[in-house]
VEXDOLUM-738557 format. One record per residue (C-alpha): residue number from 1; residue in one letter; chain; x, y, z. Coordinates in steps of 0.2 Angstrom, whole numbers, plus 5000, padded with zeros to 4 digits. Example, Ala and Ser with C-alpha at 12.3 -4.5 7.8 and 13.67 -1.06 7.14 Angstrom:
// residues 2
REC  resi  resn  chain     x     y     z
REC     1     A      A  5062  4978  5039
REC     2     S      A  5068  4995  5036
***
This chain:
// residues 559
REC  resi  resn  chain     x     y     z
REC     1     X      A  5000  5000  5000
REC     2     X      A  5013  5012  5006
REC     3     X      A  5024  5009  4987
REC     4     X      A  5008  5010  4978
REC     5     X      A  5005  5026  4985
REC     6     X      A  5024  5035  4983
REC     7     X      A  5020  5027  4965
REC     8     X      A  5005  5037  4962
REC     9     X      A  5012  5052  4970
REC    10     X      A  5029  5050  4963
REC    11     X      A  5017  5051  4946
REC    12     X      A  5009  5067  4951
REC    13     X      A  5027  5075  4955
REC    14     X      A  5031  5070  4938
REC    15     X      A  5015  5075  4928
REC    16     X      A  5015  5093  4937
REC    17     X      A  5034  5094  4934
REC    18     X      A  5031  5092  4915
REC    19     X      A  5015  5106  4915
REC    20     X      A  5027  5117  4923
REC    21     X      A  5040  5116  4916
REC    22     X      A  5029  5117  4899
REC    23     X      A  5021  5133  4905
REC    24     X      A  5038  5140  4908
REC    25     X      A  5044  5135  4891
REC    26     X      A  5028  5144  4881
REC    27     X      A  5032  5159  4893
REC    28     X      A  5049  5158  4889
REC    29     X      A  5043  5157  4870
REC    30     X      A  5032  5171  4869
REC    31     X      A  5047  5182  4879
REC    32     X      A  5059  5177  4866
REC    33     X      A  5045  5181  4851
REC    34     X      A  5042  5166  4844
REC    35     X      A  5022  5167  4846
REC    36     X      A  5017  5152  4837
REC    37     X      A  5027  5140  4847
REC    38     X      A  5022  5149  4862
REC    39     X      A  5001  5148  4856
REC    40     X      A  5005  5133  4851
REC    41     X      A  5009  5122  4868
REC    42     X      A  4997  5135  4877
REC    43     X      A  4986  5128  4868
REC    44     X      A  4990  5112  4871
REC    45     X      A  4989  5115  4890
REC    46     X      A  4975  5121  4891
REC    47     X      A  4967  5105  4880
REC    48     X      A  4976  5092  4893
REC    49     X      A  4975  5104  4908
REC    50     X      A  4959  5110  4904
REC    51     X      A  4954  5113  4923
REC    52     X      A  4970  5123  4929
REC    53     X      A  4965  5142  4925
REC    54     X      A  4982  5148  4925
REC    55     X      A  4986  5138  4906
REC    56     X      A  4968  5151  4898
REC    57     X      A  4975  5168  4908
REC    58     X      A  4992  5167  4897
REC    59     X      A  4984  5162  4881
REC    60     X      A  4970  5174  4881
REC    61     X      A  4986  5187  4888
REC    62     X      A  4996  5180  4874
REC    63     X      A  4984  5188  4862
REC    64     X      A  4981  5205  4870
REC    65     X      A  5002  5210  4869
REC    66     X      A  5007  5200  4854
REC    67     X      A  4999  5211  4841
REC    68     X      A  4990  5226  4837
REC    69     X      A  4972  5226  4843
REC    70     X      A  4969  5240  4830
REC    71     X      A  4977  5230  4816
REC    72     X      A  4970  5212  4824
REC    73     X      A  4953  5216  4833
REC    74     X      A  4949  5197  4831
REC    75     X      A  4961  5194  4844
REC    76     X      A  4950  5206  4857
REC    77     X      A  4938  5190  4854
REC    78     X      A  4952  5178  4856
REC    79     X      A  4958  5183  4872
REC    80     X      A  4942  5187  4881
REC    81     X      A  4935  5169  4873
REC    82     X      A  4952  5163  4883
REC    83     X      A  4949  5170  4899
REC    84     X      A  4930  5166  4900
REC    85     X      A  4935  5147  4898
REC    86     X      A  4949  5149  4912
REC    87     X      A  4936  5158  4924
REC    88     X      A  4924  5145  4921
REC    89     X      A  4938  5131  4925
REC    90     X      A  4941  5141  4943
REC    91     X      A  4931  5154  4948
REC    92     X      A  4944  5158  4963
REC    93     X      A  4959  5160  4950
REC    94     X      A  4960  5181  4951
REC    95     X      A  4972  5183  4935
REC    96     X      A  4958  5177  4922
REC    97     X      A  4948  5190  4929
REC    98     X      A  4962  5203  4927
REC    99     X      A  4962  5198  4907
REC   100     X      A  4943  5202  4906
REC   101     X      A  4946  5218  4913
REC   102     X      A  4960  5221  4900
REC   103     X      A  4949  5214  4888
REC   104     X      A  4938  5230  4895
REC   105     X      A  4950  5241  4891
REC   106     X      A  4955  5236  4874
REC   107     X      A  4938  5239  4868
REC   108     X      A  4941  5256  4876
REC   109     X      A  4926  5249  4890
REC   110     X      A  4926  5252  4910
REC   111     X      A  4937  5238  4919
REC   112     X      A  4932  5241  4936
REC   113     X      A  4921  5228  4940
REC   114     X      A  4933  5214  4933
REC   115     X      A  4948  5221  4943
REC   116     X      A  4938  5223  4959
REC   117     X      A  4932  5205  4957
REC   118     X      A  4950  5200  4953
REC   119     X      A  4957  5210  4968
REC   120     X      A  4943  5201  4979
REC   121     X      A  4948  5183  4976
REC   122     X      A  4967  5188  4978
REC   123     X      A  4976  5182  4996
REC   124     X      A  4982  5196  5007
REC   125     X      A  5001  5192  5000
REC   126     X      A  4999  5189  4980
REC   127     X      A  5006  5204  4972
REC   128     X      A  5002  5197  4955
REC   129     X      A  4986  5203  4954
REC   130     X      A  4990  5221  4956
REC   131     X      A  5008  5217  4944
REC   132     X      A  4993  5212  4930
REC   133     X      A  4982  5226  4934
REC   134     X      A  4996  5238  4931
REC   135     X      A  5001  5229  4916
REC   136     X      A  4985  5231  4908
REC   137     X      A  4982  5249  4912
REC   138     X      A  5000  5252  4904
REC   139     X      A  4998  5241  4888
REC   140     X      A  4979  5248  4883
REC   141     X      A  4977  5256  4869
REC   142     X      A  4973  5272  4878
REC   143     X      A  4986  5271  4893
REC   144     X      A  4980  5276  4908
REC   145     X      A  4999  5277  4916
REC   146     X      A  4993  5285  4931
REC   147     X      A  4982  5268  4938
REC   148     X      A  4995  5259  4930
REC   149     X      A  5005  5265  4943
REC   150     X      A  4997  5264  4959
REC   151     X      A  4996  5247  4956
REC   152     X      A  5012  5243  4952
REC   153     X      A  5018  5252  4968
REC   154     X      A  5008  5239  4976
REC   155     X      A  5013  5225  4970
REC   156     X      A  5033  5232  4974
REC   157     X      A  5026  5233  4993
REC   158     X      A  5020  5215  4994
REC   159     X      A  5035  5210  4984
REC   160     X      A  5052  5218  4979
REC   161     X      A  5061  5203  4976
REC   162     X      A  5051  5199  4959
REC   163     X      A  5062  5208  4942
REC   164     X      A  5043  5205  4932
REC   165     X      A  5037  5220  4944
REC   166     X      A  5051  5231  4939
REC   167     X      A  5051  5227  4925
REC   168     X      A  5033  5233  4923
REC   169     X      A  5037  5250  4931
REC   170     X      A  5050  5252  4918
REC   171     X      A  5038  5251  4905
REC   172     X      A  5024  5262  4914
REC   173     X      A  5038  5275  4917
REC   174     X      A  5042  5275  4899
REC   175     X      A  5025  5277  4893
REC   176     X      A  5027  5294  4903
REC   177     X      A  5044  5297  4895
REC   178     X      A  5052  5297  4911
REC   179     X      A  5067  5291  4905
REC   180     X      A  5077  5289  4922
REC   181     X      A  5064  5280  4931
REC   182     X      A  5063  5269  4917
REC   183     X      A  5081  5266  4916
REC   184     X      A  5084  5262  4936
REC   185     X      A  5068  5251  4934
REC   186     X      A  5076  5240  4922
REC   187     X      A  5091  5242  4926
REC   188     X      A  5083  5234  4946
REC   189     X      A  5075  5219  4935
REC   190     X      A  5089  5213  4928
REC   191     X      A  5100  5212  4944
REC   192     X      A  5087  5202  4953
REC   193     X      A  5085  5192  4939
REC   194     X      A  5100  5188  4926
REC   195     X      A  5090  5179  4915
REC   196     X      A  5078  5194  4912
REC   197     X      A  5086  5196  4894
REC   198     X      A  5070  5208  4889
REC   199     X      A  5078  5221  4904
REC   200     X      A  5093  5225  4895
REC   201     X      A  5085  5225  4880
REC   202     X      A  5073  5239  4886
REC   203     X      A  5089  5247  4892
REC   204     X      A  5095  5250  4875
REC   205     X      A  5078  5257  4868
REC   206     X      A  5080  5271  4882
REC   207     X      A  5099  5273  4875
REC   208     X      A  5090  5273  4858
REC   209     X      A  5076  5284  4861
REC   210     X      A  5089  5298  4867
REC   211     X      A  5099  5294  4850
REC   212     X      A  5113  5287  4860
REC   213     X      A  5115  5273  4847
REC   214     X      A  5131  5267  4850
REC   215     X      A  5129  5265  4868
REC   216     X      A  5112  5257  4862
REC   217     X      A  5121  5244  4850
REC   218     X      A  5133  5240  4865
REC   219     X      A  5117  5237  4876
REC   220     X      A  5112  5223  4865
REC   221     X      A  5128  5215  4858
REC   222     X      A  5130  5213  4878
REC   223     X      A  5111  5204  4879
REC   224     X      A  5119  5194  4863
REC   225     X      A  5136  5189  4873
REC   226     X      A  5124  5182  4887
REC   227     X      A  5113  5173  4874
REC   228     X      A  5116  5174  4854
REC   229     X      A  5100  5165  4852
REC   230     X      A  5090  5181  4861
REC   231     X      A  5078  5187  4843
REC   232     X      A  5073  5200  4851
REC   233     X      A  5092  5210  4854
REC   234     X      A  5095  5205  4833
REC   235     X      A  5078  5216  4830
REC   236     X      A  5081  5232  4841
REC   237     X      A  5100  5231  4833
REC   238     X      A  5091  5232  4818
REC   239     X      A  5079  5246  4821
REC   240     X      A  5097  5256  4830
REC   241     X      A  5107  5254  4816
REC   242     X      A  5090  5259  4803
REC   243     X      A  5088  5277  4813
REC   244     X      A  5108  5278  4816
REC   245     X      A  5109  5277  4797
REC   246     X      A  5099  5293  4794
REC   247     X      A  5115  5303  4804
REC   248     X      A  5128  5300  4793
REC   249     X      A  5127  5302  4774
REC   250     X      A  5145  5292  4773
REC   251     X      A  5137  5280  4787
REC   252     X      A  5121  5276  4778
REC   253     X      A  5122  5263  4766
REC   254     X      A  5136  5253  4778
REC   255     X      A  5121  5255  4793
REC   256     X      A  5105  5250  4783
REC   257     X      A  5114  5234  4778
REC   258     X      A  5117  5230  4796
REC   259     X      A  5100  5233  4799
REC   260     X      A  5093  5220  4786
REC   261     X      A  5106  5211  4792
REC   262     X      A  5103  5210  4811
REC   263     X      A  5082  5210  4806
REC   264     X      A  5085  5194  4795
REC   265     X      A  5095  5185  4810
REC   266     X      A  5081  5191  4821
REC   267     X      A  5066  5182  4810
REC   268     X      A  5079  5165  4809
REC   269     X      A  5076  5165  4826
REC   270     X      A  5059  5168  4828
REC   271     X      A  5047  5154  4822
REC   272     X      A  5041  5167  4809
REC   273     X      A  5024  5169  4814
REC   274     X      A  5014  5180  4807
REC   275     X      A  5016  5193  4822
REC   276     X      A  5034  5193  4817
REC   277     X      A  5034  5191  4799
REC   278     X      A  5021  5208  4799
REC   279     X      A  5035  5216  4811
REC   280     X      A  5046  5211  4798
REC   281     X      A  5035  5219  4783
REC   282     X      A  5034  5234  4793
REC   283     X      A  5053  5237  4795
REC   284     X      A  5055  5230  4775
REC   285     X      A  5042  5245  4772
REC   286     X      A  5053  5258  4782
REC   287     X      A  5070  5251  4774
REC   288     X      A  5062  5254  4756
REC   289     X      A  5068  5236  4753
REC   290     X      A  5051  5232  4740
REC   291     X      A  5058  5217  4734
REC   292     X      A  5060  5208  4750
REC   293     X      A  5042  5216  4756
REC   294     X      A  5036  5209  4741
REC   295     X      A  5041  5193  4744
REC   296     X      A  5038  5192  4761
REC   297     X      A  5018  5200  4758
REC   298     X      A  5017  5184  4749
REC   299     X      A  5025  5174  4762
REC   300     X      A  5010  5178  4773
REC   301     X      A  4997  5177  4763
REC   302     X      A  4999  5159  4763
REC   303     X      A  4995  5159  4778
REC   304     X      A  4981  5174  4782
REC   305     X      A  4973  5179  4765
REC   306     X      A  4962  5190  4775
REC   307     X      A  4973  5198  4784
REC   308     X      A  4971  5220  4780
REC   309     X      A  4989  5221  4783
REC   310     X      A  4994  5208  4772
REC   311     X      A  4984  5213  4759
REC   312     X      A  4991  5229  4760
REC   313     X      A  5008  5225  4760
REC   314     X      A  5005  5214  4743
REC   315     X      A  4997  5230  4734
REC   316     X      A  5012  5244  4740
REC   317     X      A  5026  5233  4737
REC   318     X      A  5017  5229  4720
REC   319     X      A  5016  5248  4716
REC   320     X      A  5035  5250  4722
REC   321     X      A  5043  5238  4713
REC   322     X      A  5033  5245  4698
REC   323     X      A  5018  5232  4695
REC   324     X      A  5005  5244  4695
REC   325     X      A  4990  5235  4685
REC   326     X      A  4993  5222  4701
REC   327     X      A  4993  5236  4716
REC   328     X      A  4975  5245  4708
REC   329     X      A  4969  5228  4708
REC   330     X      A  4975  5222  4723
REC   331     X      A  4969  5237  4733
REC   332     X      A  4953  5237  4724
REC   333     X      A  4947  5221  4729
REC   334     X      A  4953  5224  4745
REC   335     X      A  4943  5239  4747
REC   336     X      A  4930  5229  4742
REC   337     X      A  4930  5217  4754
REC   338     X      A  4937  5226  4768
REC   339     X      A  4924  5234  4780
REC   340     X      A  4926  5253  4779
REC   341     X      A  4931  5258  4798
REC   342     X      A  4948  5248  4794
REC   343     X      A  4952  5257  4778
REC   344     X      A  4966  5270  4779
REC   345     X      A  4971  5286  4768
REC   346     X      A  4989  5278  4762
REC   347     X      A  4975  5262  4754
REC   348     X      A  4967  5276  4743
REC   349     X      A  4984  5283  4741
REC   350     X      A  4993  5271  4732
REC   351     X      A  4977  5267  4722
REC   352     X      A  4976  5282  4715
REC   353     X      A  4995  5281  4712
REC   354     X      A  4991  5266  4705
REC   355     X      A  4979  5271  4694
REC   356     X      A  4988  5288  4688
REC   357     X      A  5000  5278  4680
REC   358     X      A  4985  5271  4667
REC   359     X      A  4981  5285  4656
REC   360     X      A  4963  5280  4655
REC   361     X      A  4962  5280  4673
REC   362     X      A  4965  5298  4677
REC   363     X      A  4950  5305  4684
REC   364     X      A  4948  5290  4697
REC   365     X      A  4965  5291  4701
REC   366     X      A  4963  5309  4705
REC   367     X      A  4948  5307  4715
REC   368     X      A  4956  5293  4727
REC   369     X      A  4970  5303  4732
REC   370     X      A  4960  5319  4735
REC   371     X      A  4953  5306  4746
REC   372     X      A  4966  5302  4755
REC   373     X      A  4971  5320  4756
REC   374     X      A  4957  5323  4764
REC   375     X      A  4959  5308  4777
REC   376     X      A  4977  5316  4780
REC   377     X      A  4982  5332  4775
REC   378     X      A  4999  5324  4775
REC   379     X      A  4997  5316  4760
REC   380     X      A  4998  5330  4751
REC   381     X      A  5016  5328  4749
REC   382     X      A  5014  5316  4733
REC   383     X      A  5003  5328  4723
REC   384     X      A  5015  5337  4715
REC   385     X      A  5019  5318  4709
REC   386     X      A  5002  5317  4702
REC   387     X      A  5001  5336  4695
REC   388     X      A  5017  5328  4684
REC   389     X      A  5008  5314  4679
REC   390     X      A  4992  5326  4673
REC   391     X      A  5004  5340  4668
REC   392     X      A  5011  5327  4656
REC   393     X      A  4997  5320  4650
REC   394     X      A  4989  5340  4644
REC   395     X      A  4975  5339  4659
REC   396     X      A  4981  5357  4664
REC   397     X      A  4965  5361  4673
REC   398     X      A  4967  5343  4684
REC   399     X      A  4984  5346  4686
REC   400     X      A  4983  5362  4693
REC   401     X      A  4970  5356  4707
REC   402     X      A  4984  5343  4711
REC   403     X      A  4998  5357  4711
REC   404     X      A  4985  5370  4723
REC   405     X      A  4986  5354  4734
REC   406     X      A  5002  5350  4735
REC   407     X      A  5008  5368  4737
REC   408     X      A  4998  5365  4753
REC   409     X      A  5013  5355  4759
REC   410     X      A  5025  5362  4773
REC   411     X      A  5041  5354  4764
REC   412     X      A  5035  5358  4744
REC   413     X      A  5044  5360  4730
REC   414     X      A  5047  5375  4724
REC   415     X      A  5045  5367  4705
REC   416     X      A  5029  5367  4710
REC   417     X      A  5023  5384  4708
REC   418     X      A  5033  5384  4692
REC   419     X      A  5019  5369  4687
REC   420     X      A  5005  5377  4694
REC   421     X      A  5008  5393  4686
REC   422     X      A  5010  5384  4670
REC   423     X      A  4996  5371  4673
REC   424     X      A  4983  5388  4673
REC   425     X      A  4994  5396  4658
REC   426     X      A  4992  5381  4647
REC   427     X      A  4973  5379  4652
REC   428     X      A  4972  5397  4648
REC   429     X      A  4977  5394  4632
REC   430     X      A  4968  5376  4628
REC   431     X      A  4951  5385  4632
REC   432     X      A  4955  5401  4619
REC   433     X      A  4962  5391  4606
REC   434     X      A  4946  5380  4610
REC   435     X      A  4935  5398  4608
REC   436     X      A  4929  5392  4627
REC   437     X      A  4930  5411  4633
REC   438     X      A  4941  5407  4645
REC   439     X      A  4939  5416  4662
REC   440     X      A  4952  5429  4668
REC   441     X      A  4953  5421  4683
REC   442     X      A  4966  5408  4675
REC   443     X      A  4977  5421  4671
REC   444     X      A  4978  5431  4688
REC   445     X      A  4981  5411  4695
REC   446     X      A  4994  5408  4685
REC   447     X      A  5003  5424  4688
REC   448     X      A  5002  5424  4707
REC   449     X      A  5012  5408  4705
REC   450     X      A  5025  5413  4698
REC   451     X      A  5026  5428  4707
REC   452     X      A  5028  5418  4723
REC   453     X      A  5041  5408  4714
REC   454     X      A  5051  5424  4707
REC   455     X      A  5049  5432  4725
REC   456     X      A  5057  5414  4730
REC   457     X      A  5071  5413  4717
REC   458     X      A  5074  5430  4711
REC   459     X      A  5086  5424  4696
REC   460     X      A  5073  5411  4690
REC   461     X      A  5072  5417  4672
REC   462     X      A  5057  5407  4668
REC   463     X      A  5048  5416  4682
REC   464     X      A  5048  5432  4674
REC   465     X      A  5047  5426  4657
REC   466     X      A  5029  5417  4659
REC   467     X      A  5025  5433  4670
REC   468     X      A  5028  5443  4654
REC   469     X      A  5017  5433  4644
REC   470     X      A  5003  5431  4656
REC   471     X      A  5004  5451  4659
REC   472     X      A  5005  5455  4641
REC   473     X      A  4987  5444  4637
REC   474     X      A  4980  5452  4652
REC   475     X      A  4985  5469  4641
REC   476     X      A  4977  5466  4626
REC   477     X      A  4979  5459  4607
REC   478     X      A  4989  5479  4605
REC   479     X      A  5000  5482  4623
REC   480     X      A  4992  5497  4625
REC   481     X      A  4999  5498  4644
REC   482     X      A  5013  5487  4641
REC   483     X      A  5008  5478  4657
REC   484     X      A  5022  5467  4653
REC   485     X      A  5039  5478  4651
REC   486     X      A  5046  5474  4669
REC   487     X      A  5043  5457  4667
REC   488     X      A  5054  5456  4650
REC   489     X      A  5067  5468  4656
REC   490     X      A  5071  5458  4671
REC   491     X      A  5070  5441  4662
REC   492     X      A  5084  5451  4649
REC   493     X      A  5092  5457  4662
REC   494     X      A  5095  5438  4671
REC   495     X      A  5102  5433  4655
REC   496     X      A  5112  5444  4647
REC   497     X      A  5118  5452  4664
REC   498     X      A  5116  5439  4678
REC   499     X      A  5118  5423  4670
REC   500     X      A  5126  5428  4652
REC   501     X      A  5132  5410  4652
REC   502     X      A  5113  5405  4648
REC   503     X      A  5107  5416  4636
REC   504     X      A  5111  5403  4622
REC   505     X      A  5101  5391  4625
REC   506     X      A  5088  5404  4626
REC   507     X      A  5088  5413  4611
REC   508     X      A  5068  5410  4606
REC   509     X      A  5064  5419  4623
REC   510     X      A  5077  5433  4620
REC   511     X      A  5068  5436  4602
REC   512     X      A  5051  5437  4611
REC   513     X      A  5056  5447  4623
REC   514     X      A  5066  5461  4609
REC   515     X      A  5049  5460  4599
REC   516     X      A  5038  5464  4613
REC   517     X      A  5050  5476  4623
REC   518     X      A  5053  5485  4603
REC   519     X      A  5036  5485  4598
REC   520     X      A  5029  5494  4615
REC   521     X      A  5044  5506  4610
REC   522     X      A  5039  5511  4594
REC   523     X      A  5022  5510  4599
REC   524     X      A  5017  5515  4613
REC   525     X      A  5032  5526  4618
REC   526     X      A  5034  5532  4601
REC   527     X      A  5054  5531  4603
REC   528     X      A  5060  5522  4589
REC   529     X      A  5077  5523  4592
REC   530     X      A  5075  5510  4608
REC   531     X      A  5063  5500  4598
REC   532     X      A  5079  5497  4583
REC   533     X      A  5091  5494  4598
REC   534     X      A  5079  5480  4604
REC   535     X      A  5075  5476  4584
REC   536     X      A  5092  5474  4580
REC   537     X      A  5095  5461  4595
REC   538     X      A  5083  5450  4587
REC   539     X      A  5094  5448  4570
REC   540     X      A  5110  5447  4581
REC   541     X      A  5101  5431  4587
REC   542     X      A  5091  5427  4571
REC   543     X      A  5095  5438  4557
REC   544     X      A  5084  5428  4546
REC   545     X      A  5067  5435  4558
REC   546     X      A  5053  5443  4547
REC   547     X      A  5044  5453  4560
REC   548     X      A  5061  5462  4566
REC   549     X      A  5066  5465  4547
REC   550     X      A  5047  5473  4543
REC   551     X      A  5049  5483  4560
REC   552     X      A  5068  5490  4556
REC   553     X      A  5061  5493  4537
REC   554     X      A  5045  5502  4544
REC   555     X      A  5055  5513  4556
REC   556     X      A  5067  5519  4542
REC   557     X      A  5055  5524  4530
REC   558     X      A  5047  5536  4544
REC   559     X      A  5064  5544  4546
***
C-alpha cells in the first residue's frame, strides 16, 4: 500500500513537473518572440489541463500584447473567449479575471468591476494581481499610466524581490517618457533576475530613444554575449542601426545593411509567425527594401489571405517595385472586401498612384488621392507627383487642382509653383484656342504663382518670362499699357547680365522678349530709336526673323 502510493504520488510530482515546466517554456517562447510556438503548447495545455486556469489567463494574455488590437481586433475575441473558459475552470483564480478587465479596456470599456472582482479573490500576500492590473492599464490602447502606477507600487510593497514587477514600472515610466525612472527600473529587473534578457534590452531602447546609438548597439551586443539565440536583441540592433543610418550620409548605406542584416538574423530565430513576419514587413516598408516586402507579403498570405495588413503589404510593394496593374487591383478588391472603419488614407493613396499611371484611369485616380488628402492632410506631399503625371498628360485644369494641393505642403517644392503657374497658363490657352472664353481668373492664378516663385528665386528666368506673357494677354491683342515691360526687362536682364552663360540656349525667349520690349517702344512710347536697339538684338540672334526686318524697314522709312 505504502509503494503504491509513493508510485502514484511520485506520478503526480512528475505530471506537474512536465506542466510546469511546459508553462515556463511557452512563457519563455512568447518572451523570446516566437508566438506560434508559444500559442501553440498554450494551447495544448489548456486542452490536457483544461481545469487549471492559469494555462487560459496566458493564452488569452498571449493575444492582448502579441499584436495590434487596432490591426487584429479578432484577437479582442480571442483573448476574452480565453479568459472566460479559464474563469469558468476556477472561479477563485484572480488573473483570468484581470484579462477580462483588460479585455475591457482594449475595447476602450470600464474595467472596474473585473479588477475589483480579481482583487477580491486575491490572498492578502499575492502581488500578482495588482503586477497584472498595472500591466493592463499600461499596455491599453489608451494608457491610463497613472492607475498603472498605483498598482504597480503595490505589488513592489507586497514583493520587491520579483524583476517581472520592475520590469513593469519600467515600461509604465516610459510610457510617461520618464526616461530615468525607466532606466533604474530595468536596470533593478535585471540584477534580481540575470535571465531577464528583455531588461537589457529595454535598456537600449532608452539609449535609443535619446539617440545614443552606440551605447544602444553596446546594450544589446551585451544581451547577445549572454545569449546569441536572444531574437529579440537582433531586432532592436536592427531598428538602431535603421535610425543611426539617417546621421551619417557616409554612414548610411554601411548601417542599413546591418539593419537588414541583424532583422533577418532576428526572424531565423523567431518561428516566423505572422506577428513577426508583419514586424518584419513593417521594417521592409521603412528600409524601402520592396523586393524583399514583396516577397515576404506573399510569404504571409499563405498563411492569412484575409489579413488588411497583408493585403496591404501585397498592393504597396506591387506599386513600388513598379507592377501597378497588380497594386489597383489588389487594393481594389481589398477595398471591396474590407469593412470601411479599417480602411486607411495611404489604401486610397497608392490606388490612385496606381491608377495615375494608366492614362485612362486619370479622373479615378485623381479622386482617390484627393481622398486620401482629405483623410490626412499629409498626403499632400505626393501631389506634386500626380500634377506631373496630369501635367504630362495636357490635363492642365486637373493638374493644377493637384499642384493648389500640393503647394499645401509644409516641405513643397518650389517646382511646383513653376507647374502650377503653367498648369493655369496652358489651360488658359487650351480653352481660347478652343474659343471656350476662357475666364480671367486663370490668368491672375497663374501669375500669382509665379510671382511667389520669382519672389522665391529672384534669378529664376522662367519666372519672369511666363509673367511677361501672362501680363502681356491680360493687356490686350495691341500692349496698350505694356503691362508686361518689367517682366521682359528683368528676364533680359538675368540673361544677358546675371547669368550671360545662359542666354544661348535661350535665344527663342530673348527674340520674344526684343519683339515685345521693341514693339511697345515704337508704339506706345513712340521712341524708335530703343525699339531698333531691341529690333536689332533680334537679328544678332536670328538675322533671318521677318517681323524684326518689317519693323527696322518700317521705322526707316518714317525717318
Amino acid at each position: 500500500m505504502n509503494k503504491a502510493v509513493k508510485i502514484t504520488l511520485g506520478l503526480m510530482l512528475i505530471g506537474s513537473a512536465v506542466f510546469a515546466q511546459s508553462l515556463a517554456e511557452a512563457r519563455k517562447a512568447v518572451d523570446a518572440e516566437q508566438y506560434q510556438k508559444g500559442k501553440a503548447i498554450l494551447k495544448t495545455l489548456t486542452s490536457s489541463q483544461a481545469t487549471n486556469a492559469e494555462n487560459f489567463f496566458h493564452l488569452g494574455n498571449l493575444y492582448l500584447t502579441t499584436s495590434s488590437i487596432n490591426e487584429r481586433p479578432d484577437y479582442i475575441d480571442s483573448a476574452k473567449a480565453s479568459f472566460e473558459k479559464g474563469a469558468a475552470a476556477d472561479v477563485e483564480y484572480a488573473l483570468n479575471f484581470v484579462g477580462l478587465g483588460a479585455v475591457e479596456l482594449a475595447k476602450k470599456g470600464n474595467p472596474k468591476a473585473n479588477f475589483d472582482k480579481a482583487m477580491s479573490l486575491t490572498k492578502k500576500k499575492d502581488h500578482n494581481t495588482d503586477l497584472y492590473i498595472g500591466k493592463a492599464y499600461t499596455y491599453a490602447p489608451a494608457p491610463n499610466v497613472a492607475m498603472a502606477l498605483t498598482h504597480l507600487e503595490k505589488a513592489k510593497a507586497l514583493n520587491q524581490k520579483d524583476a517581472q514587477v520592475f520590469l513593469a514600472l519600467g515600461d509604465a515610466y516610459r510610457a510617461q517618457m520618464k526616461s530615468s525612472e525607466a532606466f533604474s527600473a530595468y536596470r533593478t529587473a535585471f540584477d534580481l533576475d540575470k535571465t531577464l534578457l528583455r531588461s537589457k534590452v529595454e535598456l537600449g531602447k532608452i539609449n535609443k530613444l535619446s539617440k545614443a546609438f552606440p551605447e544602444s548597439i553596446a546594450e544589446y551586443n551585451s544581451v547577445i554575449a549572454l545569449d546569441p539565440n536572444y531574437g529579440p536583441a537582433y531586432r532592436e540592433l536592427a531598428e538602431t542601426f535603421y535610425l543611426w543610418s539617417f546621421t551619417s550620409q557616409k554612414e548610411y548605406d554601411a548601417r542599413m545593411k546591418q539593419a537588414l542584416s541583424n532583422y533577418e538574423k532576428y526572424m531565423d530565430l523567431t518561428d516566423r509567425s505572422l506577428d513577426s513576419r508583419l514586424r518584419h514587413a513593417a521594417f521592409l516598408y521603412l528600409t524601402k527594401d520592396f523586393k524583399s516586402l514583396e516577397k515576404e507579403a506573399n510569404e504571409m498570405a499563405k498563411i492569412d489571405k484575409v489579413n488588411p495588413r497583408v493585403l496591404r503589404y501585397l498592393a504597396y510593394s506591387a506599386f513600388e517595385n513598379g507592377n501597378f496593374a497588380a497594386s489597383s487591383q489588389a487594393l481594389k478588391d481589398f477595398i471591396a472586401k474590407v469593412e470601411p472603419s479599417r480602411l486607411i488614407s495611404q489604401d486610397y493613396l497608392y490606388l490612385g498612384r496606381a491608377q495615375m499611371k494608366d492614362s485612362t484611369q486619370l479622373s479615378q485616380g485623381m479622386a482617390n488621392i484627393t481622398k486620401a488628402v482629405q483623410m490626412d492632410s499629409t498626403n499632400a506631399a505626393v501631389m506634386g507627383e500626380i500634377g506631373a503625371a496630369l501635367y504630362k498628360a495636357r490635363k492642365y485644369s486637373e493638374a493644377a487642382k493637384a499642384y493648389e494641393i500640393s503647394i499645401k505642403n509644409p516641405e513643397r517644392a518650389l517646382l511646383d509653383y513653376y507647374y502650377l503657374g503653367s498648369a493655369y497658363y496652358f489651360d488658359y490657352g487650351a480653352q481660347k484656342t478652343a474659343n471656350l472664353n476662357p475666364p480671367r481668373d486663370l490668368l491672375v492664378k497663374a501669375d500669382s504663382a509665379f510671382s511667389y516663385l520669382a519672389q522665391r528665386s529672384p534669378t529664376t528666368q522662367a519666372a519672369w518670362q511666363f509673367r511677361g506673357r501672362i501680363n502681356r494677354l491680360m493687356d490686350g491683342e495691341n500692349d496698350e499699357r505694356g503691362l508686361a515691360v518689367p517682366f521682359f526687362e528683368r528676364y533680359v536682364n538675368i540673361l544677358t547680365v546675371e547669368k550671360p552663360d545662359l542666354a544661348a540656349k535661350n535665344g527663342p525667349g530673348l527674340k520674344e522678349a526684343y519683339l515685345y520690349l521693341g514693339s511697345v517702344a515704337a508704339r506706345r512710347d513712340g521712341n524708335n530709336t530703343k525699339a531698333k536697339e531691341y529690333f536689332d538684338k533680334v537679328l544678332v540672334i536670328d538675322p533671318t526673323d521677318a517681323n524684326a526686318q518689317q519693323a527696322i524697314k518700317a521705322i526707316a522709312s518714317i525717318k
